[in-house]
C-alpha positions as CSV (number, residue, x, y, z in Angstrom):
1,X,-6.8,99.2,-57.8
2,X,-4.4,98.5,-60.4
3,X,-4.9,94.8,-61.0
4,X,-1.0,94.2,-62.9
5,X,0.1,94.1,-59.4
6,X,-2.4,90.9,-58.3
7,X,-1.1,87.3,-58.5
8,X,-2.9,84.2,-59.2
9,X,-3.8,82.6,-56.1
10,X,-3.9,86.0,-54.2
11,X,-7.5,86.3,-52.2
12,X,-9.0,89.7,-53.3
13,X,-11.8,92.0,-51.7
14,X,-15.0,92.6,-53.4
15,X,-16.8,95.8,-53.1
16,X,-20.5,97.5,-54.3
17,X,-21.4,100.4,-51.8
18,X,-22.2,98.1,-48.7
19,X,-21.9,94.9,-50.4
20,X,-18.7,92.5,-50.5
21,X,-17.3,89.7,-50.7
22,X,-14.0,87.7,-51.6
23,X,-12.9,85.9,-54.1
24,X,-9.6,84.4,-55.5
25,X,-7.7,85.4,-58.8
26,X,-7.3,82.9,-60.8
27,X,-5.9,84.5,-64.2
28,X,-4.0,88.2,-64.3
29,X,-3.1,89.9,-67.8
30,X,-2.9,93.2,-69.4
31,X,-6.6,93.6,-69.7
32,X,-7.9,92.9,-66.5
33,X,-8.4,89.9,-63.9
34,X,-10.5,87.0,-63.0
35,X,-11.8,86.2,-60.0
36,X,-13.0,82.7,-58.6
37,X,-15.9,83.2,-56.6
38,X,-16.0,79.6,-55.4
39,X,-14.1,80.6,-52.5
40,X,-17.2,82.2,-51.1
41,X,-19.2,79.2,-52.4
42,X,-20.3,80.8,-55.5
43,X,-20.3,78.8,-58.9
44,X,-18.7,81.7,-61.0
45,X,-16.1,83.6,-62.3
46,X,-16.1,87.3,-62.5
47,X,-13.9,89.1,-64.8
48,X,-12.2,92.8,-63.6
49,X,-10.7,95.2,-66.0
50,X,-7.1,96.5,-65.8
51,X,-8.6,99.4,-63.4
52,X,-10.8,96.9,-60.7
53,X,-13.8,97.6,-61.9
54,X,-16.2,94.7,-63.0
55,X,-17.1,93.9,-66.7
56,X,-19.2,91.4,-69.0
57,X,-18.3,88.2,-67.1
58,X,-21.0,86.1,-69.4
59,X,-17.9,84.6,-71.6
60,X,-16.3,82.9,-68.8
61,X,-19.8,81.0,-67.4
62,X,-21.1,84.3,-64.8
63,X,-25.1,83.9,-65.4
64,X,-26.5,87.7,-65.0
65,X,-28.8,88.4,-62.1
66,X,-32.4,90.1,-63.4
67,X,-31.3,93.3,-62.4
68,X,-27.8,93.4,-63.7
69,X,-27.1,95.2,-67.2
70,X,-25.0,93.4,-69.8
71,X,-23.3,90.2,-67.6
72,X,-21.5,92.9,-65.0
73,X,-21.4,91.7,-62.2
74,X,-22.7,94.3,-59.5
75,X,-25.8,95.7,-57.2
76,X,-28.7,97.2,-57.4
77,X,-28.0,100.3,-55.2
78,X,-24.7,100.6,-55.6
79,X,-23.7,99.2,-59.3
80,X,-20.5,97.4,-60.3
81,X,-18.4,95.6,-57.7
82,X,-14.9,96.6,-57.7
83,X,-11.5,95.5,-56.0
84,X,-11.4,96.7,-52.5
85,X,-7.9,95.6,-51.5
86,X,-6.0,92.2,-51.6
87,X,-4.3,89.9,-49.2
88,X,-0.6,89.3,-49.4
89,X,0.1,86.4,-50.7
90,X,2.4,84.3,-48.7
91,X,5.9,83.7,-50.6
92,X,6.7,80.1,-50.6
């Protein structure tokens, strides 16, 4: 997913194999995304690079999981989460 195209506020997919979730974006630049996870009652953010693909979120408060390599957020089985697909945002 190319993550330029995202807005903050926009609700976004999450995906790892047969895992997912959603969370909201809450910053977009040139190198990538972050996503609030507090929308699916989570008390992180997760950060996505300019492709959708997770990266080291540990700089913005995301507290690795024991099996997780390096603060990405992401699955045992199936490894990083990335950007499914996003909802439009309604224009106001």
């Amino acid at each position: 997913m190319d993550t330029s195209k995202l807005k903050v506020g926009q609700i976004v997919q999450l995906q790892s194999g047969v895992y997912g979730c959603s969370g909201k974006v809450i910053r977009v630049g040139v190198d990538g995304v972050d996503v609030d996870m507090r929308y699916e009652s989570r008390l992180e953010i997760w950060k996505f690079d300019s492709n959708g693909k997770a990266c080291d979120s540990r700089s913005v408060g995301y507290v690795p999981q024991f099996f997780e390599l390096d603060g990405v957020p992401s699955t045992y089985e199936a490894g990083p989460y990335v950007l499914a697909k996003a909802e439009k945002m309604p224009m106001k």
